[in-house]
Backbone bond lengths (Angstrom), bond angles and torsions (degrees), N, CA, C in turn:
res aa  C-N    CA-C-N  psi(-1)  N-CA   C-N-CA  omega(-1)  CA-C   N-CA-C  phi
1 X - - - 1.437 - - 1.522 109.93 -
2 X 1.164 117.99 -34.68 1.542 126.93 159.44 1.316 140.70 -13.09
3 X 1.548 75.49 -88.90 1.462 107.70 156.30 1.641 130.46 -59.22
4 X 1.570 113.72 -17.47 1.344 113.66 -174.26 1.763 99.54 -91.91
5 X 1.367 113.47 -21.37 1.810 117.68 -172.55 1.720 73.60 -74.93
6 X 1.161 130.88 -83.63 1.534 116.10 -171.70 1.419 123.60 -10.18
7 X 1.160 116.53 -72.27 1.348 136.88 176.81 0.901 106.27 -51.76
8 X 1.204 153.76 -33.29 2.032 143.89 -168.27 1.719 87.11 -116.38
9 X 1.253 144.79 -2.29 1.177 143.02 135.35 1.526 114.39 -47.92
10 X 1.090 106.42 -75.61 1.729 121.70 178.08 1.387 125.79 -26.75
11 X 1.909 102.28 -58.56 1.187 141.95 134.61 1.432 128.64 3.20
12 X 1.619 95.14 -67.72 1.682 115.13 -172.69 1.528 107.16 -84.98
13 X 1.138 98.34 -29.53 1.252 120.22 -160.57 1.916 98.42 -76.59
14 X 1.123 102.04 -63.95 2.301 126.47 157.25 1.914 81.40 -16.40
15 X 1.530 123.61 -73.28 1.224 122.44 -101.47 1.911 79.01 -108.98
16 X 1.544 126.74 -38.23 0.951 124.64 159.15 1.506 133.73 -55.68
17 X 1.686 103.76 -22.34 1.638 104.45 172.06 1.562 116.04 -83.01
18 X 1.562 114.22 -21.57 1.664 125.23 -168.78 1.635 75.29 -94.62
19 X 1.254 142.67 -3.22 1.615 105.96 175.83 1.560 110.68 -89.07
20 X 1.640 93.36 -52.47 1.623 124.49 163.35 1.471 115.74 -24.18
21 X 1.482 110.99 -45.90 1.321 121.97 -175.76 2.089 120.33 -82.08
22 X 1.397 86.46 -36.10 1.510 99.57 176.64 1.805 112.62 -90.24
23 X 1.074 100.23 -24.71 1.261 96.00 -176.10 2.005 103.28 -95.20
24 X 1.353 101.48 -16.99 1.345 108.05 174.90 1.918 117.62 -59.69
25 X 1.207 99.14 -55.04 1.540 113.01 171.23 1.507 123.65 -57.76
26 X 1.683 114.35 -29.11 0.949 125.43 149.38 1.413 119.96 -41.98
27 X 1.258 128.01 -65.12 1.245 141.61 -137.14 1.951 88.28 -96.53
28 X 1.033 113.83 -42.52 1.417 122.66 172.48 1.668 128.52 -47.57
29 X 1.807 81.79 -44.06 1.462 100.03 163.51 1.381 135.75 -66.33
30 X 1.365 104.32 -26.02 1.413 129.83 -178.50 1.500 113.87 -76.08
31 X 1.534 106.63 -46.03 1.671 126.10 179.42 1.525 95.45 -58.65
32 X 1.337 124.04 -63.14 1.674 126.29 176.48 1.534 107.55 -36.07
33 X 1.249 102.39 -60.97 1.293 106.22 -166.73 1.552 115.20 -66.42
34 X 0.972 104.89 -25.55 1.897 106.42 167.17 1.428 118.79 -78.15
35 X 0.876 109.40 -32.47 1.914 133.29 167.83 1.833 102.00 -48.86
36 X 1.186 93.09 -41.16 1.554 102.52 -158.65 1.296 91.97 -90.96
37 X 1.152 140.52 -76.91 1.479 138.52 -158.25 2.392 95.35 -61.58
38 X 0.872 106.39 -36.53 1.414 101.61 169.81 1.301 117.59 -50.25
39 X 1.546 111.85 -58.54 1.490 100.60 179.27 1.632 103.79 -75.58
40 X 1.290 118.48 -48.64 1.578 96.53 -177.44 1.986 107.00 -31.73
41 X 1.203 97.05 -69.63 1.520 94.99 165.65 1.819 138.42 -15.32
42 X 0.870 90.97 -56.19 1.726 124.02 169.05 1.689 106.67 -57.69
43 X 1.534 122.59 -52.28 1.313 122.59 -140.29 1.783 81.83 -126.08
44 X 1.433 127.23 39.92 1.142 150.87 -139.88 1.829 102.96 -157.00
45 X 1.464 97.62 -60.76 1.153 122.88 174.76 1.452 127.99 -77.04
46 X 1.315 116.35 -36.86 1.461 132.15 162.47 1.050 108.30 -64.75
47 X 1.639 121.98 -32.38 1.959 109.41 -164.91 1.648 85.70 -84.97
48 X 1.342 120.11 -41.77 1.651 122.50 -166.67 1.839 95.19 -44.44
49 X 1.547 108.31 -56.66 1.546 92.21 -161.40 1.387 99.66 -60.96
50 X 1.681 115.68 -54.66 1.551 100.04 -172.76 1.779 137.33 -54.49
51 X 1.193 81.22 -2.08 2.156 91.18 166.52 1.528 74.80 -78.30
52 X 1.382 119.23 -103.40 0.968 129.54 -165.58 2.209 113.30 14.58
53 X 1.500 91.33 -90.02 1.209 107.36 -171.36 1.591 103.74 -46.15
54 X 1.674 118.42 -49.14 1.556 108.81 -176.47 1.577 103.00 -62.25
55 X 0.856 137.09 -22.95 1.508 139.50 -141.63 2.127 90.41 -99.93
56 X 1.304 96.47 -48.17 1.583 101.98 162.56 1.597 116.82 -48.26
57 X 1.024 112.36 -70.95 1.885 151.09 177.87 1.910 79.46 -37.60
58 X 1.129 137.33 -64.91 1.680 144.88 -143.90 1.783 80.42 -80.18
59 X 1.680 119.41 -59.09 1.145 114.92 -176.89 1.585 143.08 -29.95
60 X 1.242 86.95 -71.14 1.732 120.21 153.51 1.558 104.73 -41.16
61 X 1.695 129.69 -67.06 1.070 105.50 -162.02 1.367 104.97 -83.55
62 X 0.785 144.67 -38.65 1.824 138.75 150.00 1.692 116.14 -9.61
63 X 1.267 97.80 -53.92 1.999 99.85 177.01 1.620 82.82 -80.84
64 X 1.247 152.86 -44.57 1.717 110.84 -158.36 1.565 95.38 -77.69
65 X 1.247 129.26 -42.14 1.446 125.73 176.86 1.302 134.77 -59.19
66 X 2.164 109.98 -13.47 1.062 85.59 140.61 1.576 133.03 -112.76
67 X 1.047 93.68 -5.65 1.967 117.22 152.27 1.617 96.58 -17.01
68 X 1.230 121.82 -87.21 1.331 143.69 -172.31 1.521 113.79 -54.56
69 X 1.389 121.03 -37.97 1.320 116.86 -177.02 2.015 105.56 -84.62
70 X 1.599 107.97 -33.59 1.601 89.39 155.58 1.574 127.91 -61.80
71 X 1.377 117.69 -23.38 1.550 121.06 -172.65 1.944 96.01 -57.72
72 X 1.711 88.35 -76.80 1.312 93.90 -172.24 2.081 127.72 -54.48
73 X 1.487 96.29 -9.19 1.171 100.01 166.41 2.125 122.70 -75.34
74 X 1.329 78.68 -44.58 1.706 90.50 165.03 1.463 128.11 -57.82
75 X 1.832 99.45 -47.83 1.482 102.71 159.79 1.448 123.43 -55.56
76 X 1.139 118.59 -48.58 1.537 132.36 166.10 1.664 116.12 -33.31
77 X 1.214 110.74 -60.24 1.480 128.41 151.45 1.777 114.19 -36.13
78 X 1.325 112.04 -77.15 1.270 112.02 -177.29 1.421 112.26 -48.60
79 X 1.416 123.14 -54.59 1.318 110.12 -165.39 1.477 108.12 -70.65
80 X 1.501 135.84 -6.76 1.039 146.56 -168.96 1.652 97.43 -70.73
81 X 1.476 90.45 -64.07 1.903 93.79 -165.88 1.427 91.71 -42.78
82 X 1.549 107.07 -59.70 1.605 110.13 -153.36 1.831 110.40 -58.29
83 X 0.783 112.67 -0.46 1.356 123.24 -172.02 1.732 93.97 -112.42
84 X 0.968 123.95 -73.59 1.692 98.91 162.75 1.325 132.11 -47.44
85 X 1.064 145.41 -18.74 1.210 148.85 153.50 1.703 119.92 -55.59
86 X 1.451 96.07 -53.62 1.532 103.84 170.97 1.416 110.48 -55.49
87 X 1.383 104.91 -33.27 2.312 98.71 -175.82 1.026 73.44 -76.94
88 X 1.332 144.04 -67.25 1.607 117.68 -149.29 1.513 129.78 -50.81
89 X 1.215 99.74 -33.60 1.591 123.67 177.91 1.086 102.51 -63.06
90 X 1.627 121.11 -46.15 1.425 119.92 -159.03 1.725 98.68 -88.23
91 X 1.272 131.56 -27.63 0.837 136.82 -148.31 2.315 90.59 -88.67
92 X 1.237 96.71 -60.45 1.301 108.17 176.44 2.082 113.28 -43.93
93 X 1.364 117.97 -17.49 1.321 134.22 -140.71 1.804 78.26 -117.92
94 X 1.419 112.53 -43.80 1.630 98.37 -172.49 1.264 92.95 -78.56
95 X 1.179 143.41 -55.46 1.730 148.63 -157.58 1.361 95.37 -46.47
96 X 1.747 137.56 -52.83 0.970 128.48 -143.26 1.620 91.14 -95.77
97 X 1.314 116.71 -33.87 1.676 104.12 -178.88 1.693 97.94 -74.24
98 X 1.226 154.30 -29.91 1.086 163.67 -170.41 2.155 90.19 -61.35
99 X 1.309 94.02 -75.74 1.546 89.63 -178.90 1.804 96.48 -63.29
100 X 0.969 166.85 -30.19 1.380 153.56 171.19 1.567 111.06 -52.09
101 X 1.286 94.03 -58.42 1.632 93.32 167.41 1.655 126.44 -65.16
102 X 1.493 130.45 -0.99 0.998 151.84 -129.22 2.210 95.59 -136.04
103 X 1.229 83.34 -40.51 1.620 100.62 -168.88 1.623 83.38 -88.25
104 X 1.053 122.21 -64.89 1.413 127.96 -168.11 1.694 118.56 -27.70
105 X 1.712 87.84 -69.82 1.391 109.07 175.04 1.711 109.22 -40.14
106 X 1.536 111.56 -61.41 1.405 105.43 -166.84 1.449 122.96 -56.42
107 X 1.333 99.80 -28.50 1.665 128.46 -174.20 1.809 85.74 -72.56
108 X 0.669 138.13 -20.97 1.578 112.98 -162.60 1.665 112.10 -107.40
């Protein structure tokens, strides 16, 4: 009788290590597999910020570029008037020597 509690010990013992073992690899498999979808997760998250930050970085240089393209548009403007003004100036400056030379002639 001894010997037979041994034996269905042994037994249980057989039947708890083949579970331990199969159900172990299972469970091993599972740990990997969470490991894995985590870092996918992770390296998921790193690319998200780095859109992010380039996508910022594109922002920024977009407002100084067009920052800069109103400046030089305004300048564009300014030198315009001032450059019409000057023909006008210049233009007003020939008319009057035109009639000077005009007065001259008749006078002479």
């Amino acid at each position: 009788m001894e010997n037979g509690v041994y034996v269905l010990g042994l037994i249980g013992l057989l039947f708890l290590c083949i579970y331990g073992y199969a159900y172990g690899s299972v469970a091993i498999e599972k740990m990997k597999s969470k490991k894995y979808y985590q870092e996918l997760d992770r390296i998921a998250a790193i690319k998200k910020e780095e859109r992010l930050v380039k996508q910022k970085a594109r922002e920024e240089k977009l407002e100084k570029l067009r920052k800069r393209s109103n400046e030089i548009r305004l300048e564009l403007n300014r030198l315009e008037k001032v450059n019409l003004q000057r023909a006008t100036t210049d233009q007003i400056k020939v008319e009057k020597m035109r009639q000077l030379l005009e007065h001259s002639q008749q006078a002479s």
